[in-house]
Phi, psi and omega in degrees: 000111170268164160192124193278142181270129156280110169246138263330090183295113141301114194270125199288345196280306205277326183251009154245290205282313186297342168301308206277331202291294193297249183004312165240016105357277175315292175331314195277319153288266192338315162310313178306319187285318158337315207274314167329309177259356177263330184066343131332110175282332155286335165322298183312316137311314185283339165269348146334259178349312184281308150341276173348280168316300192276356148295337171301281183314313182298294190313321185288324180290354179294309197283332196263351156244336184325128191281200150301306232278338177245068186262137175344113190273153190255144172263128192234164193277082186280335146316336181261326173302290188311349200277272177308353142290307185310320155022270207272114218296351159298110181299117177232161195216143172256097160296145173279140174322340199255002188056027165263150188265140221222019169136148207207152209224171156325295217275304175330298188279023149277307199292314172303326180068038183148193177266028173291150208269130183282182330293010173292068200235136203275078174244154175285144170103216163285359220290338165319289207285349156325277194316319209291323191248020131325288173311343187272319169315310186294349186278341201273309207235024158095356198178142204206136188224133161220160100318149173191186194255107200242196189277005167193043161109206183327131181222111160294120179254129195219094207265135160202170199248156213182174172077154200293314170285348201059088157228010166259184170210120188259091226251093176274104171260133201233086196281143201265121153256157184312122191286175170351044182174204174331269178349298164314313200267312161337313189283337224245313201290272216338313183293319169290213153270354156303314174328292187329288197290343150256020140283314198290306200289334197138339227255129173262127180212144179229123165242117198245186187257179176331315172299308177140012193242126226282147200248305183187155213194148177305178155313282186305345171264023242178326219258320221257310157292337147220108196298303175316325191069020187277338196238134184266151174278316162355115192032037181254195172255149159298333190308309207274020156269346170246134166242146177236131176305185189252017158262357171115337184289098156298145194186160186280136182300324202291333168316315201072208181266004150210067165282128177305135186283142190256172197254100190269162175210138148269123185252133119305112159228052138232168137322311204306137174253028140249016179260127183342177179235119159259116190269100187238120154252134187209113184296134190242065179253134178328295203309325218255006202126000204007222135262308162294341186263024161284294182303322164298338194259355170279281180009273208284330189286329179349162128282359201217149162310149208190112172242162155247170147202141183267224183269002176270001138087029167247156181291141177252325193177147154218156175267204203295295163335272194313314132346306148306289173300338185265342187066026166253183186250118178321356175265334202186078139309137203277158182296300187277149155298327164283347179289342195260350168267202181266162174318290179306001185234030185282290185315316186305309182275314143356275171304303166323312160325294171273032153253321168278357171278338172233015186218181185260000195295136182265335155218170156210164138237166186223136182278123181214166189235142163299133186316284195257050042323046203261018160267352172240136191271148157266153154277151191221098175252106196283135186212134157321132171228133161236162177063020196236094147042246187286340227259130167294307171235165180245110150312073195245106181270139201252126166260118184294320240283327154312297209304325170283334170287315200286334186282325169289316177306303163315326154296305196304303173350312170259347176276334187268009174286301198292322159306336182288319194291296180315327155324306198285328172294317167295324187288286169342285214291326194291328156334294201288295166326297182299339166303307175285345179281310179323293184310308195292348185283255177007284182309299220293340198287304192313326159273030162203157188265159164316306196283000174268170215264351133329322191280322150348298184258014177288291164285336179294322188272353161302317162303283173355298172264016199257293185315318173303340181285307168289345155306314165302313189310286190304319156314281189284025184264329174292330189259015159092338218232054182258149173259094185297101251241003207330165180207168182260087121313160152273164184283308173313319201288317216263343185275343177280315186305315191282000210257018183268298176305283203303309190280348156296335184288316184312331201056222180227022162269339186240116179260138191272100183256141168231114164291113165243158151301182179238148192043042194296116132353142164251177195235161199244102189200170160281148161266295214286000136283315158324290205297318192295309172307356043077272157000265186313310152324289180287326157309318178297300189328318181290303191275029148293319206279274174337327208259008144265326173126348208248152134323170161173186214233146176220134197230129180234098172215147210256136179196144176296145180265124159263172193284001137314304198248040146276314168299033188221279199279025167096085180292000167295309191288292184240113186271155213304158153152195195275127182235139173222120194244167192247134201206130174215125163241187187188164189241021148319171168257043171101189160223134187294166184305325161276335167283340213288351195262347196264014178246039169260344180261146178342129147084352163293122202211109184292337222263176206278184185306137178073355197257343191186132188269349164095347205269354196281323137317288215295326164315315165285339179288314182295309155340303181294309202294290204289351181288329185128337170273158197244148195245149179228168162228117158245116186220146191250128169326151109116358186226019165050157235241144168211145182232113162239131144334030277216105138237179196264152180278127197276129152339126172241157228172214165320127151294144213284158171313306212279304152343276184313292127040290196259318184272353178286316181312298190293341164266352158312291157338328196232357167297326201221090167300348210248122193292326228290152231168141176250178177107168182251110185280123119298107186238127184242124170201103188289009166278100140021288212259314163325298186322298214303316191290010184243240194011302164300292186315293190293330174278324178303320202277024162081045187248131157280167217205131172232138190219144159238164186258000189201151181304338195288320194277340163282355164281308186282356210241307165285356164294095191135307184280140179290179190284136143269166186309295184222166170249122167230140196242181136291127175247065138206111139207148171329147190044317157225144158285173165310280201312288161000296191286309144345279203303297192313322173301300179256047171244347148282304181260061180324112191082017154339129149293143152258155186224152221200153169213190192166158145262358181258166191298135206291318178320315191287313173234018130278011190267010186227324194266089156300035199235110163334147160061051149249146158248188176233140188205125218272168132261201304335149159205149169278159190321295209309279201337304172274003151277325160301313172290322171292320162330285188318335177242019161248345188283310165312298158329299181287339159287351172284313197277006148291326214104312206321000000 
């Protein structure tokens, strides 16, 4: 940052108002003399006055010839202009009415080589005399825009007129950088040791754009093409630094006609015929660097896979990337370029070849699937190559394999959003159906005793649809969109409530070892979702370990993370902090290598026909995910799984909300054991069936009951009617929702309590309810649930409006 000293400020103190001071001073002795020698007081005012005035009037006739050049100057906070400028990722710069320059940022004297002043600035072409009558615009009509060519491509310019006088110029540049990927990382290596290091060999390389005009270049080519250094190559065209005879032969201008003649190559590296150029000039005299061991050591330094082949459509060389990426071994390379693909893409690449082998065309890609690889498809970029001797094309292979792994992460990604959304609709409606079955099961048992012959089967369907419910649990639990309950726990507390449990599952071939660490952090979780997950692990585990026939061992252990291997597995992945993970293993015989990335998605399942719903993963995955934690599988064939865990550790503070929450509900609980209740209930539900059995369940627990089917009939149901006691509504029905219905209730009725029910996850729609004082209450639920939750939020309601 520069900033120019604004020196002789005129003051407005010193050329108006001090003027006016001295006048009528002045104005003020005369009258005194005056009044002396006339004795008269009014002369004597009156010539004050008169005094007054024509020192008024002169001044304004001063100020009223003062031209522009001298209009009052503004003292402007040129620290807070620098402040604010460094801000911005633009080279910007402030000029003065005198067109000196008065602040300047970092990015300027980047974009600039220095501090030059606009528009006198080191652009290619006119673009100075461009900039100039920009600037002249922006002085006439406020604001002035040009492109232009600068020392490291394209430069967007931006004039605009400013200041409390408008007596600045606010100059912006915005320089266009090289996009993303190769081109980029190219432009950054040229400058570096790749340069270095392709100089060394011989080799001069440049990249420059479509146009020809240079982006960035080694040393030795900057060094060869302008010797002097008085002139930058930098956002020049490369062309008017090379002459060619009329024999074909190229040289540096700077050099002369005998001069060694260089040998140029062009690398394409894109399709886009707006995409760089990698430019390699190699003298092509032996001594001096030769040409094949030029063209070899640009080869081999690429960052990128790289062939020749010649015109008989055999490999001449590659370098190591290339190699690499093709999965052979660069000393003994296949004769063909089709030897590296699958049978059906031989003939594709083959014809590609001998068309570029005989035409001028300049690039393409081709999609091929690699031999020992044939599930990930590649890129393949086929190029015209001149002047490089035998090899008729240039070869460039892309290694995908991050880019297919994030394009797989991303297929799961979107495949379990979309299965989840369709989870949350079925689970919703299936809800709503098990909710009439529960109840009405609930009600018929309250008629019939253990000994009648109805009750048995009566509870068989209860159970029945007890199961069914946890299956919809498990859709929203896998699809993220489960309603979770967290508590602050330890992890050892939730392996102990299961391990009773775990070890009637193992039977008795397979034995159960448990670890805990020392000083495990605790974590913010559901426990009876962590137990499911639990569960779900050690079942899978057994029938991996059973499903040979053998025995085998299942290890469940708790233990503090250290921060090395959270940086092992990637802070892109897992983000640094304090973790405490849960590891369950097994002496199975593995998960193969091809299975290992598929057994988090949905409905995948290895096990026979009948054996397995595929939902028993992807549920843990989902669990983990929404608790805040990350699940990893690791497995060697033949040396059994290990699923480890990371959630984060909670912090401790504010006691959790939810905790309270839950303990307030249970002493609510044990204040008052008795469902039973007086008051006037609003009951909103458009399922029918829903209604009904909660419309019934709620008048036994001694409740009036108001009941609709909808908001608009629960508006028109409230006309007329005293407040009721509570509301419990539906928040997804047709023409007005719950929520809706809410805020409308409670502009009648302020602080109404609600009580809300739903099939969908509770998480899932408050992020839709902005509304204070609701509870929740999911489906399915039974008559006791919804007596209890209507209790509870009437219990709360009477402690509010108490203190307690």
């Amino acid at each position: 940052m520069r900033l120019a000293s604004i020196a002789g400020k005129r003051r407005w103190w010193s050329g108006g108002i001090g003027a006016l001071l001295i006048a009528i001073a002045a104005g003020v002795l005369a009258a005194a003399l005056i009044l002396w020698l006339v004795h008269d007081l009014r002369v004597a005012g009156g010539f004050t006055a008169t005094a007054i005035v024509l020192a008024g009037v002169g001044i304004a006739l001063l100020h009223a010839r003062r031209g522009p050049g001298d209009a009052v100057s503004v003292s402007y906070d040129w620290e807070l202009m620098r402040v604010m400028a460094e801000a911005s990722s633009d080279g910007i710069a402030i000029t003065d009415r005198g067109g000196r320059l008065v602040c300047a940022n970092d990015r300027y004297e980047h974009l600039f080589a220095g501090f030059p002043t606009p528009p006198s600035l080191p652009l290619a072409g006119d673009g100075a005399s461009e900039l100039e009558v920009a600037g002249r615009v922006a002085w006439r009509d406020g604001r002035a825009s040009v492109t232009l060519k600068g020392a490291v491509g394209a430069i967007d310019a931006t004039i605009t007129r400013a200041g409390q006088q408008q007596d600045v110029l606010v100059w912006r540049f915005a320089g266009r950088t090289v996009s993303p990927g190769l081109p980029a990382r190219l432009m950054d290596s040229l400058d570096g040791l790749l340069g270095a290091q392709l100089g060394a060999a011989g080799v001069m390389a440049a990249l420059i754009t479509a146009e020809g005009y240079v982006i960035a270049a080694n040393p030795v080519l900057r060094t060869r093409a302008a010797p002097s250094g008085d002139v930058s190559i930098l956002g020049e065209d490369l062309a008017r630094f090379l002459v060619e005879d009329q024999g074909g032969t190229v040289r540096f201008v700077s050099e002369g006609v005998t001069a060694n003649p260089l040998r140029l190559v062009q690398i394409p590296l894109a399709e886009d015929a707006d995409a760089p150029i990698l430019v390699a000039l190699i003298d092509s005299e032996p001594g001096l660097g030769g040409s094949g061991d030029g063209i070899e050591a640009l080869l081999m330094l690429m960052p990128f896979g790289v062939a020749l082949v010649d015109r008989e459509g055999r490999f001449l060389q590659m370098n190591s990337a290339f190699a690499r990426a093709a999965d052979v071994d660069a000393a003994a390379p296949p004769i063909y370029p089709g030897d590296l693909v699958v049978r059906e893409d031989k003939s594709a690449v083959a014809d590609a070849i001998r068309r570029f082998a005989s035409t001028a065309s300049r690039s393409t890609d081709l999609a091929v699937r690699l031999k020992d690889h044939p599930d990930e498809p590649v890129a393949l970029s086929i190029a015209a190559a001149r002047g490089l001797g035998d090899a008729a094309v240039l070869l460039s292979l892309k290694d995908n394999g991050e880019e297919n792994r994030l394009k797989r992460e991303v297929a799961q990604a979107t495949k379990m959003q979309a299965v989840g959304q369709l989870a949350g609709g079925v689970a919703h409606d299936f809800n709503n159906i098990l909710t009439a079955i529960i109840g009405h099961c609930d009600l018929m048992l309250m008629r019939h005793s253990p000994g009648d012959s109805d009750y048995d089967d009566i509870q068989q369907i209860r159970a029945n649809s007890n199961r069914a419910a946890s299956l919809t649990r498990q859709l929203l639990a896998f699809s993220r969109q489960q309603t979770l309950r967290p508590q602050v726990l330890q992890l050892p507390d939730v392996v102990s409530e299961v391990s009773n449990l775990l070890r009637r599952l193992m039977g008795e071939t397979v034995t159960m070892e448990v670890k805990h660490g020392r000083d495990l952090g605790p974590v913010r979780a559901d426990p009876g979702q962590l137990e499911q997950v639990v569960v779900n692990l050690a079942v899978n585990a057994r029938d991996a370990m059973l499903s040979t026939g053998s025995s085998g061992k299942l290890t469940i252990q708790t233990r503090s993370v250290p921060i090395a291997e959270i940086r092992r597995r990637g802070s892109d992945i897992v983000p640094l902090g304090d973790y405490t993970a849960l590891e369950i293993s097994d002496t199975g015989t593995g998960i193969p290598a091809d299975v290992l990335p598929k057994i988090f998605e949905p409905f995948f399942t290895t096990k026979e026909v009948g054996k397995g719903t595929g939902l028993g993963l992807s549920t843990v995955y989902g669990i983990v995910k929404q608790s805040g934690g990350f699940i990893f599988a690791d497995s060697r064939p033949g040396q059994g799984a290990t699923f480890t865990i990371y959630l984060p550790v909670h912090t401790a503070g504010v006691p959790d909300a939810v905790t309270v929450a839950a303990q307030a509900k249970q002493a609510a609980r044990h204040r008052s054991g008795d469902l039973w209740g007086t008051g006037t209930i609003l009951l909103v539900e458009d399922e029918d069936m829903v209604r009904a059995v909660a419309e019934r369940a709620l008048a036994r627990q001694g409740y009036t009951v108001l009941a609709a089917e909808n908001g608009e009939a629960a508006m028109e149901l409230m006309q007329g009617v005293d407040r009721p006691t509570l509301v419990i509504s539906d928040v997804m029905m047709p023409l007005m929702d719950g929520p809706t219905l809410a805020r409308q209730l409670r502009k009648i009725h302020p602080n109404i309590p609600i009580l809300f029910m739903s099939g969908y996850a509770e998480e899932q729609l408050r992020r839709s309810i902005d509304l204070d004082n609701v509870a929740f209450l999911p489906k399915p639920f039974s008559v006791q649930q919804l007596a209890e939750a209507t209790r509870d939020v009437l219990i709360a309601e009477e402690a509010t409006k108490t203190g307690a």
